[in-house]
Every structure is written in structure tokens, then in C-alpha cells.
N, C-alpha and C positions, 0 to 999 in steps of 0.2 A: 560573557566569559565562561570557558568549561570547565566542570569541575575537576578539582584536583584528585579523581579518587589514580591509586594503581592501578598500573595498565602494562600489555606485556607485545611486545610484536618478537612472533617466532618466526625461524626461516626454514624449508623444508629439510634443508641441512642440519637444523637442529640447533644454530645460532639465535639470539635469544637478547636481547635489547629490553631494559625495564624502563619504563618512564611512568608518563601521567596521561590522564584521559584528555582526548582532543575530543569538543564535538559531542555529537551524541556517545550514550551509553550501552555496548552491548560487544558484538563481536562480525568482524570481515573477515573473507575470505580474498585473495587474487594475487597477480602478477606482480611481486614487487618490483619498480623501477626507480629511476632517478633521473630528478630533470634542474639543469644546471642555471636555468634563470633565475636575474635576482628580482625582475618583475613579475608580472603576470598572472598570480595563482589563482586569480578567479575563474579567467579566461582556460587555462590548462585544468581546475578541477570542471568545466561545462565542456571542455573539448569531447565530443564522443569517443574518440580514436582513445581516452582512458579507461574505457569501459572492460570491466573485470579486474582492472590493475589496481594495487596500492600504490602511490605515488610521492616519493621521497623526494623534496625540495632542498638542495643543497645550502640553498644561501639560508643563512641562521636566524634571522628575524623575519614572520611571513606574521603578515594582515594590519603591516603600518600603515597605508592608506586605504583601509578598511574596504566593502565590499559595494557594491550599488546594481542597479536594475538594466542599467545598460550594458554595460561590458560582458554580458553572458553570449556563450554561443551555441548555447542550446536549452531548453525549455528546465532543467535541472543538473545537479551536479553526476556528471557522469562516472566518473572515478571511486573504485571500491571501498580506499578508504585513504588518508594523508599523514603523513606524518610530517611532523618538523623538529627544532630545535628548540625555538625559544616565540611563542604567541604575543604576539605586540595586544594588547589589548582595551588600550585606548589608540583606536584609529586619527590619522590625522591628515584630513583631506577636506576639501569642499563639496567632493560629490559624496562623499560616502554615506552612508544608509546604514550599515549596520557591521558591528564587528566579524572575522574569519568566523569566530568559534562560534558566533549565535547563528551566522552563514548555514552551517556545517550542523549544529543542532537543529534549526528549521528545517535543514534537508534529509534531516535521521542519518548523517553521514558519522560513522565512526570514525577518531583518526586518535593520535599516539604524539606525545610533545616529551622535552625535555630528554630526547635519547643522542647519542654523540651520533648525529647526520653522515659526519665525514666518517667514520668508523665505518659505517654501512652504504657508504657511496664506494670506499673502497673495497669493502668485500664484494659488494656487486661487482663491481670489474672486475676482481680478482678471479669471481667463482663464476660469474654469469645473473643475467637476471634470473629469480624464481619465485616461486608461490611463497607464500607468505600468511600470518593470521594477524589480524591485530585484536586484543581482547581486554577490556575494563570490564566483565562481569563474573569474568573467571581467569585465573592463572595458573589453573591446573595444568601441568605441562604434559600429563598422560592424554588427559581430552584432547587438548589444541592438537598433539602431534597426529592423532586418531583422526582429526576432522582435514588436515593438511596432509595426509596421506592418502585422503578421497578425492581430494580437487584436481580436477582436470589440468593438465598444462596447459598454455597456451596456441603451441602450436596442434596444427589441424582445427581451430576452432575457428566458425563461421560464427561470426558476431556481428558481420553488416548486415542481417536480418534481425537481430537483437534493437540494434540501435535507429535504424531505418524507418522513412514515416511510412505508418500503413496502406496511407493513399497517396493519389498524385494531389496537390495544390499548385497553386498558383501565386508565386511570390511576389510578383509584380507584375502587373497584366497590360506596361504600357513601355515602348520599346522599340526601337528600329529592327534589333538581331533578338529570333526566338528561339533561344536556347533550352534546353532539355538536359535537367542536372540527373543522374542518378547519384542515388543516396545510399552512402555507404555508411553513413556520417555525416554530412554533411555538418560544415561551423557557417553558425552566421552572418561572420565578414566577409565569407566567398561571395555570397548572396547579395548582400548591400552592394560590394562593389560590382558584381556583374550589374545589378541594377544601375548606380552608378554612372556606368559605362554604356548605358541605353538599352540595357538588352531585356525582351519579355520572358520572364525565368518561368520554369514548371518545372517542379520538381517531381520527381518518381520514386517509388521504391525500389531497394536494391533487386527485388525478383523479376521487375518490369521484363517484356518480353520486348525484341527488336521490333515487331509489327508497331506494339503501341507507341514505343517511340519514335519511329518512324511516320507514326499515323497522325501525329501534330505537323508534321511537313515543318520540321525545325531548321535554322540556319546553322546549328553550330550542337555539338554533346559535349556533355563538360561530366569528370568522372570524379566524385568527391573521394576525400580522405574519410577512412575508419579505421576500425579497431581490427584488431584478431589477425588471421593467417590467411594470406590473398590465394595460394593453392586452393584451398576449402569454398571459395567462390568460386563454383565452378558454374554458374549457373548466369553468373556474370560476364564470367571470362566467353562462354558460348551466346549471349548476346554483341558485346561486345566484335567478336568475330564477324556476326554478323551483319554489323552495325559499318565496319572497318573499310575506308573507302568512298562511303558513302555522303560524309557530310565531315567537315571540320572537326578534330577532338583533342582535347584537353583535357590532362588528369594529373593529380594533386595526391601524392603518397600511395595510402592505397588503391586510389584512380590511375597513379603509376604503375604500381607491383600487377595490377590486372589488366591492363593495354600492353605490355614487355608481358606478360605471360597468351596474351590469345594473338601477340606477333610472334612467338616461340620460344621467348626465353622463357629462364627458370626464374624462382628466387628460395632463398633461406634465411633463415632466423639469426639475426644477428646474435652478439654472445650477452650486452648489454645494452644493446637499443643507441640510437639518438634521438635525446630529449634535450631540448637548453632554446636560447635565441641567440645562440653564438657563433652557430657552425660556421664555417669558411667553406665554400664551394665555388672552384673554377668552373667558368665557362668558358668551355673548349674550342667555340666558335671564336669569340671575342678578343682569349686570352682575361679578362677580367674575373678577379675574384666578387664573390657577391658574399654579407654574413647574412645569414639564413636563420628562420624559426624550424626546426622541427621535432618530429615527434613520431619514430615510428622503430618497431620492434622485427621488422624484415626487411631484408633487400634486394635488389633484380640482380643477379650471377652477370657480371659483365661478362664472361667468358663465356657467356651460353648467348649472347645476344646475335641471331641471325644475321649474313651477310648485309640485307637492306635494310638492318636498322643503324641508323646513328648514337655514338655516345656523344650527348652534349654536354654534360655536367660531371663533373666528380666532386666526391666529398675528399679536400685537402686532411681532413684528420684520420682516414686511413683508406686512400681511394676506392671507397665503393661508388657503383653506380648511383649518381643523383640526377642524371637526367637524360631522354631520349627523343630521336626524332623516327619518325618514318614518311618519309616525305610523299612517298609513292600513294599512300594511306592518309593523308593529311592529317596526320596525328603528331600528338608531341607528350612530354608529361615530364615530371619535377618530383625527386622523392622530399619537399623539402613542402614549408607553406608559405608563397608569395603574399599571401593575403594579408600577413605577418600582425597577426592578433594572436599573441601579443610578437612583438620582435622589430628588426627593421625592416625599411621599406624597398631596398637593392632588388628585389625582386618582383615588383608589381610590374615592371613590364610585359611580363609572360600573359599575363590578362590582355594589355593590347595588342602582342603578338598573335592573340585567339580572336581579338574582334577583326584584325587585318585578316584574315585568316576567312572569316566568314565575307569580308567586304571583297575577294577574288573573284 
């Protein structure tokens, strides 16, 4: 359990929520958002694609079936800092291991409980997402404003080299299709079900150069989700380019925003992100709607989308681009996570659309 000392999350606007310490003791910096699931918060505090952000969970009781060793989807919690409502803190589950708050204190994660959620789910839409402090060791409001008027915004930030492994590995080295992940982010449910699925995964770093990719003689590129601003991978987008044509590819949010940027679109910063496992997204081949998991803070300019790309997908809650084809380029991608950790399953198909894909 955290302790109950006071605790303050300010907003770059000057908006100003009192509560109680979540978690470790001291003070975050990042991107306040809000994500509308009522499951999942382990999975969404290890998502890398949270990396920088504070993370407001709207549904009001978080860590009733407490925390465990499996359901993570990356090596630590990735997310700046968490807030909630109200801490359940007798977990009650069969796998669980250990409560949110002891979660979040073994991982030095800061976070902020007992503040009105919806209060601040609505100003964020209201005003947009923004930086944000959260702080149990001071509530000086001269300091916080002082230190949140140094912090960088989000957009323009390259943060797929932040979160990205340093080297290539090798996730599963046995496999009919040898696919080649770069890593923007990568979650480790992508990984399992490619493996899954038979395929020998290698993963890269986000800086990986087309040669070396190339140089495994891969059947299929698969382009993960991350955090930050897909413009700012630019380094990405010019392998990618290169890459384009050559072998089968698949990519997954910000694996989407930088496959739709090195075919020629644009994208930009939404006002408040989609976070939740609720979205509703048509497919505009099918006619079927699919609810989607997702999680990201920019989108591809459907208006800026090249004569020979296809829109497959739209998001129904306010039709931005959620998905594309380029057939000429055997490419595809999804602003959403099929992978659906956490969320539903309507969308794992896209995975054996990518192994048919290689089986051509």
C-alpha cells in the first residue's frame, strides 16, 4: 500500500488536482493523457509507447486484481507517472503477485490517487493533452510551475531511440517465416504471437540501417509501436524507404505513422490521443466494424495520403486514419494494436494477413 502523505498534479495551464501519494515518493515530469480502459493497467503502465507521459486511468478502482510477472510487456514500467481515483488494495486474483501501489513503488514509479479522474479526463479534452507534474515531496506551486515550464512538449520528440533495444536479439530462433521487427517499442504480445504464428523473429534497433536488415535475407519487416512524434524518426522513415518494395510489411501505430510518412503522407498530433480498448474502427474493405485496443498521441493526414495508397481503416469516433494499404509496395499498417494486450481480439487477423503475405 502507498502511503498517504499529500500530493499535488499540476497542469501546464496551471490547473492543480490535490490528492494522495500513489507509489513511490518524490516528483514526475511528462505528457498527461487519459486511457478509457477498465482493465489492463499493468499491461498499459509497461506499454513503451507511455514513455514520457503521465497516465490517467478513467475507470475509478485500479489494481483489483493486482499485478503479476506475466502480463508485462516490456522489461519495466514505462510510463512517467499514474494517476487514479480510488487504489483497491487488497488485490483479488489467483495470479496476482503483488499489489498496484507495491507495483509502482518497487519500480520508483511516482503516481497521485484520490483526485476527481473525470474532472481531469474532461479538461483534457476540453483543453488538449499536456505536460503535467506530479509531486508528494513538494507542493510548492512556485517550484512545480518553474520545473513544468522547462519540459519539452511532446511533439518533435524522438523517443523510439529512448525506448528501443540497443542491440539486435533474437526472440525466437525457430520458424518457417524470418521476420525482422524494428523496434520503436516494441510490446511483448506482438512477439509471442509472431512466434506463435511460426515465424523466426529478430528483432532491431530503431537506428538499424536497410543493409542490415536486409542482410538477414528476411521473409517479411514488421514495424512496431512507440512513443513520441513519428516526423522526428527520420532516420526511420529513410530506411523504411528503402526497405519499401522489397519484402512484405507490417506496422502497428507508430510502425503505421512511419510507413504513411516514407509513402508520402503527413501526420499530426491529435488534440487528446486515443487511449482505451474500446475504439470502434471500420473496415472499409469488408464494411465490418472491428473494437480495437489503442494507444497513440498522432495520426496519418488522410488528406495528405498519395494517389497509390489505400485507406483501409477509419477510426468511427472521429474518422481519422486507422489503416493503410499500399499494394504496389506490399505494405499495410493499423493505427490501432491487433495484438490486443490488453483489449479484444477483432483484430488478430492483420497478423495472418502478414504471414499470407510472406507465403506469396
Amino acid at each position: 500500500m502507498s502511503e498517504n502523505r499529500p500530493a499535488i498534479l499540476m497542469l501546464e495551464d496551471g490547473t492543480t488536482f490535490s490528492g494522495k501519494s500513489f507509489g513511490a515518493i518524490g516528483k514526475t515530469l511528462g505528457e498527461v493523457c487519459f486511457n478509457t480502459g477498465i482493465t489492463g493497467y499493468q499491461e498499459i503502465l509497461t506499454d513503451p509507447s507511455y514513455a514520457k507521459q503521465i497516465v490517467t486511468m478513467t475507470a475509478p478502482h485500479i489494481g483489483n486484481y493486482g499485478v503479476n510477472s506475466e502480463d508485462i510487456e516490456s522489461s519495466k514500467i514505462q510510463a512517467s507517472g499514474f494517476v487514479i481515483k480510488e487504489e483497491s488494495i487488497v488485490p483479488s486474483n489467483w495470479r496476482s503477485q503483488f499489489s498496484i501501489g507495491d507495483y509502482l513503488i518497487n519500480e520508483n514509479i511516482v503516481g497521485i490517487k484520490n483526485i476527481d479522474t473525470r474532472s481531469l479526463t474532461i479538461h483534457l479534452r476540453n483543453h488538449g493533452a499536456m505536460n503535467g507534474i506530479i509531486s508528494s515531496d513538494s507542493i510548492d506551486d512556485g517550484l512545480l510551475r518553474r520545473e513544468l515550464i522547462n519540459h519539452p512538449s511532446m511533439a518533435g520528440q524522438d523517443l523510439a531511440k529512448v525506448v528501443s533495444t540497443r542491440e539486435m536479439y533474437k526472440f525466437s530462433e525457430q520458424g518457417k517465416y524470418k521476420v525482422a521487427v524494428l523496434d520503436f517499442g516494441v510490446k511483448r504480445n506482438i512477439l509471442k504471437i509472431l512466434k506463435k504464428l511460426n515465424c523466426k523473429v529478430s528483432v532491431f534497433p530503431a537506428n538499424t540501417s536497410s543493409k542490415e536488415i536486409l542482410g538477414i535475407s528476411p521473409d517479411g519487416i514488421f514495424l512496431s509501436n512507440g512513443p513520441g512524434d513519428p516526423a522526428a524518426v527520420s532516420y526511420a522513415i529513410t530506411t523504411v524507404k528503402e526497405i519499401l518494395g522489397k519484402k512484405p510489411m507490417f506496422g502497428i501505430c507508430l510502425g503505421h505513422q512511419i510507413l504513411a510518412l516514407s509513402l508520402g503522407a503527413k501526420t499530426f498530433k491529435l488534440k487528446f490521443g486515443h487511449r482505451g480498448i474500446n475504439h470502434p474502427v471500420k473496415n472499409l474493405i469488408t464494411n465490418a466494424v472491428e473494437i480495437t485496443s489503442q494507444n497513440h498521441g498522432f495520426a496519418v493526414d488522410n488528406k495528405s495520403l498519395p494517389n497509390n495508397i489505400r485507406e483501409t481503416h477509419v477510426n468511427l469516433n472521429d474518422n481519422t486514419n486507422a489503416g493503410i494499404e499500399s499494394i504496389d509496395n506490399f505494405a499495410f499498417s493499423v493505427q490501432y494494436h491487433p495484438e490486443s494486450s490488453p483489449g479484444p481480439h477483432d483484430s488478430r487477423y492483420l497478423f495472418q494477413k502478414f504471414i499470407e503475405m510472406m507465403n506469396a
